[in-house]
N, C-alpha and C positions, 0 to 999 in steps of 0.2 A: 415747463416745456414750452419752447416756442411755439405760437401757428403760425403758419406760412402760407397758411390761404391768405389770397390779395384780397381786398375791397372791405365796402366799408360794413362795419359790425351794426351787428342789431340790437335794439335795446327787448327785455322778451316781451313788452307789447308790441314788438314788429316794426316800431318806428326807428329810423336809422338815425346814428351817434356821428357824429365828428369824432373819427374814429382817430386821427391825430392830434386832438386839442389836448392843449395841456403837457402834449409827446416834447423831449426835451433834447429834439434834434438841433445838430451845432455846425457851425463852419468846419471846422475841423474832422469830423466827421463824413463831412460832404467832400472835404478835399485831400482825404486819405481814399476815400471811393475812387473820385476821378483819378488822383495819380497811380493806384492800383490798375485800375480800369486801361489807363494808359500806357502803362508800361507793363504792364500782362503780368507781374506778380509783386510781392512782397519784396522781395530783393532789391531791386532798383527802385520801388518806392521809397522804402527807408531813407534811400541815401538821398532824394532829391528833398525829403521831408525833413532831412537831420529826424528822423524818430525809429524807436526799436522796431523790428518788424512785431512783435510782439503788443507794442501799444498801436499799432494800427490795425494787428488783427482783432485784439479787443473793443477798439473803434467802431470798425466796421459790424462785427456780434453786436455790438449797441444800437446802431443806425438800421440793422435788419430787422430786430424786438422795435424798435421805434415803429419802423413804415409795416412792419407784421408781414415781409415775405421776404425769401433769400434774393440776395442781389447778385451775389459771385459763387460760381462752382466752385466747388475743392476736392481734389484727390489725391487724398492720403499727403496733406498738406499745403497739395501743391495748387494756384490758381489755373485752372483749365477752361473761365472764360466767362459770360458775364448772362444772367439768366434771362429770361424775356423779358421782366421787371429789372433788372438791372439796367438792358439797355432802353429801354423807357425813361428810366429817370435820367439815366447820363446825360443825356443835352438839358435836360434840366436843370440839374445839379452843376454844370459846368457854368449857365448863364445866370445862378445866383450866386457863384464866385465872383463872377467877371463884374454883376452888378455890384456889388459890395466892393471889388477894388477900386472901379470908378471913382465910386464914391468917396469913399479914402481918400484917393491918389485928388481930387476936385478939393480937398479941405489942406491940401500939403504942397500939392506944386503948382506951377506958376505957370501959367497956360504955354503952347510950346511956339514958335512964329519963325517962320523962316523956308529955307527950300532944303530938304532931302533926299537925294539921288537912290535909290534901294533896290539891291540887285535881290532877286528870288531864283531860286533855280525849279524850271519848266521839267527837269527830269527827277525831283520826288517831291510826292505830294508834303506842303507842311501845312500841318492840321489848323486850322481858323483863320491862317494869316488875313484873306480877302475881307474876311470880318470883321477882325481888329484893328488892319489899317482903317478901316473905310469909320469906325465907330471912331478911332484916333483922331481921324478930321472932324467928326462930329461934334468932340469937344473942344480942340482947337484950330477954329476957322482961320486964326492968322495963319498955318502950318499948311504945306505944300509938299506933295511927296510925288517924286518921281521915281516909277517903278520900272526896274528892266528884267522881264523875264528871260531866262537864255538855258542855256547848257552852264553845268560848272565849271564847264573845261573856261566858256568864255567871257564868266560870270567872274571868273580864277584872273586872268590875263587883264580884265577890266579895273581890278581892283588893286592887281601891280602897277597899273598906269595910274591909279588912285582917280580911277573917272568916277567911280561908284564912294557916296558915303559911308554906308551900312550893306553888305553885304550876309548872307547866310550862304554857306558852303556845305558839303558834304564830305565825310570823311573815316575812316577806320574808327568804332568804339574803342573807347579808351585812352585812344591817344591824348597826351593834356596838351591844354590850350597854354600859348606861351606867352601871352599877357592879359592883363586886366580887361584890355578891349575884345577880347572872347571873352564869349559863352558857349555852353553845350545847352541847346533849347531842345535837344530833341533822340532819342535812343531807342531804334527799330532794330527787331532781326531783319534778315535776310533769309527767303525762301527760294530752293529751285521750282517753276511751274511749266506747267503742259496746258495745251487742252484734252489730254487725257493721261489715262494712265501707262505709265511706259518703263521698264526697266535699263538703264544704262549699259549693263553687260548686252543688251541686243545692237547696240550702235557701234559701229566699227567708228565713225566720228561724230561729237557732238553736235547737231546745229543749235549755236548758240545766236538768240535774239538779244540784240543789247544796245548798251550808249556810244557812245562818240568817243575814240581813243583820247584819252587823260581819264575817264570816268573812273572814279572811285568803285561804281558800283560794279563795272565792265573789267576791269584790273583785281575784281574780288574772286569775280568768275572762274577769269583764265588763271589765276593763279589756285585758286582749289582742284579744277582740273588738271591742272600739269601736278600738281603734290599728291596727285593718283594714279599718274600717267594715261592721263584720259588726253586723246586728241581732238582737235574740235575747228570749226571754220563758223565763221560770221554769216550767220544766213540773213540777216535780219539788221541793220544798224540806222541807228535812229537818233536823236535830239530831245527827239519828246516823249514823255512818261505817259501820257495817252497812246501812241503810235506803238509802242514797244508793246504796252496790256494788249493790245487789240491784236497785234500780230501774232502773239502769244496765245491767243485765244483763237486766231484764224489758224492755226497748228502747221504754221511755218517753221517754228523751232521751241526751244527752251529757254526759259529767260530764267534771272532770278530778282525779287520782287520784294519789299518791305514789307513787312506786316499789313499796313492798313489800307496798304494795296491789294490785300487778297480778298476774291469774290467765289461766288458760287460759281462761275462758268469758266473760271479757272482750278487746274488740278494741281493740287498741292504733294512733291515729290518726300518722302521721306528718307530716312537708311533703306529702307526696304527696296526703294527703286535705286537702290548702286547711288545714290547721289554721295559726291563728298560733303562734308562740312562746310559751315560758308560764318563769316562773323557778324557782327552788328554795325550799323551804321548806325555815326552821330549828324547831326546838324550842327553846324556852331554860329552862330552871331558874332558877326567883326564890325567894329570901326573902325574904318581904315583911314579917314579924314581926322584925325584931333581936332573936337570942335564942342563946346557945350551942349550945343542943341544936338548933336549927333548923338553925344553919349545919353541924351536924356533919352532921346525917341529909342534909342534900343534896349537902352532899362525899359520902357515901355514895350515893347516888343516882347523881351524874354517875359516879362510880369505876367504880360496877357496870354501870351502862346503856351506856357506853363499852368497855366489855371483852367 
């Protein structure tokens, strides 16, 4: 039987053991955690790991007996979220991936030098980017990156004019990418939120809080409501992915939000509250420049934003 009390064990003269020595914790292990951890269950892990969901749920039972306390909920199979020790270790576990690819990647490739134009998009959050850029110059000082944060809409328009090298966009899960210069770096749901709790059958029209028309996420919206025959008016319309949370929380309307967007002073709408269905959003990585140094900086990019 497992124990899953945390900390460290006692020897029974009372003196305390290095209670992981010898413990035969592995990368692998660590980084079936975070990509679980990441993508909210075993399903979409698998596939980004190429492994069965079966050998990384054997993984993870190993990595829990290793550190001696559970790190993921489960119910009746399913992951339902990450325990107080789970998210404890997570920035942990994440930053001795990130150190071990460095390190790798410093014995393989060829320092990177040159200028990079890099559009981000301002309306959803992408998890570590600021970090990885900023660690990316750290190792190569020849290397210059020029960052534009905007809308997608204008992030979208920027990179048809090819003003932008590397680009990340937003877009409907699943859709595939239609060449090699994509990547899918990134795969969130989509929630309806309040700042409180409210049923939909009480609103004769929606106030919907949201993005800039072309938005992917704003286009996800109005078409769940109309495929329910919900009517609805723009109470709320914004640029920025901070501006939209805050509004939504000041209880000007209803927005709908990514996963790692969601907070406690935000109410999360389920079936229950009459909400429709809503899909997942990807992220994808484009080079839209053909340039060697472009393609390398976004192999770098996914590596890092991935891990």
């Amino acid at each position: 039987m497992i124990d899953y009390t945390c900390g460290p064990k006692m020897h029974p003269e009372g003196q305390e053991e290095d209670w992981l020595k010898g413990r035969g914790i592995t990368l692998e292990q660590l980084r079936a955690f975070v990509t679980v951890a990441q993508y909210g269950g075993f399903g979409r892990a698998s596939e980004v790991l190429a492994r069965t969901q079966s050998t990384l749920s054997v993984g993870l039972k190993r990595l829990e007996e290793d550190v001696g306390c559970r790190l993921i909920e489960r119910r009746q199979g399913h992951v339902v979220g990450l325990t107080e020790e789970g998210r404890r270790l997570l920035p942990a576990a994440r930053d001795i991936l990130h150190r071990t690819s460095r390190a790798i990647n410093a014995l393989r490739t060829s320092s990177l030098e040159g200028k990079v134009s890099l559009g981000v998009p301002d309306d959803f959050a992408v998890s570590n980017l600021h970090r990885v850029i900023s660690l990316c110059l750290e190792e190569n000082p020849g290397l210059r990156v020029e960052v534009t944060a905007a809308s997608s809409v204008v992030l979208s328009k920027m990179a048809e004019k090819h003003l932008l090298d590397v680009v990340i966009l937003k877009g409907i899960a699943g859709q595939p990418v239609v060449s090699k210069a994509e990547q899918v770096i990134q795969v969130e749901p989509l929630y309806w939120v309040s700042s409180g709790a409210i049923h939909f059958d009480d609103m004769v029209d929606i106030p919907l809080v949201t993005f800039l028309e072309g938005c992917v996420i704003r286009s996800s919206a109005v078409m769940a409501l109309k495929s329910v025959g919900r009517p609805h008016y723009f109470a709320y319309v914004s640029g920025s992915f901070d501006n939209i949370k805050k509004a939504v929380i000041s209880g000007l309307g209803v927005g709908i939000l990514p996963k790692s967007a969601l907070s406690e002073d935000l109410c999360v709408l389920a079936e229950g509250n009459g909400v429709p269905n809503l899909p997942s959003i990807q992220l994808v990585l484009s080079v839209t420049n053909s340039h060697e140094l472009y393609e390398q900086f976004a192999r770098y990019l996914s590596r890092s934003l991935g891990e």
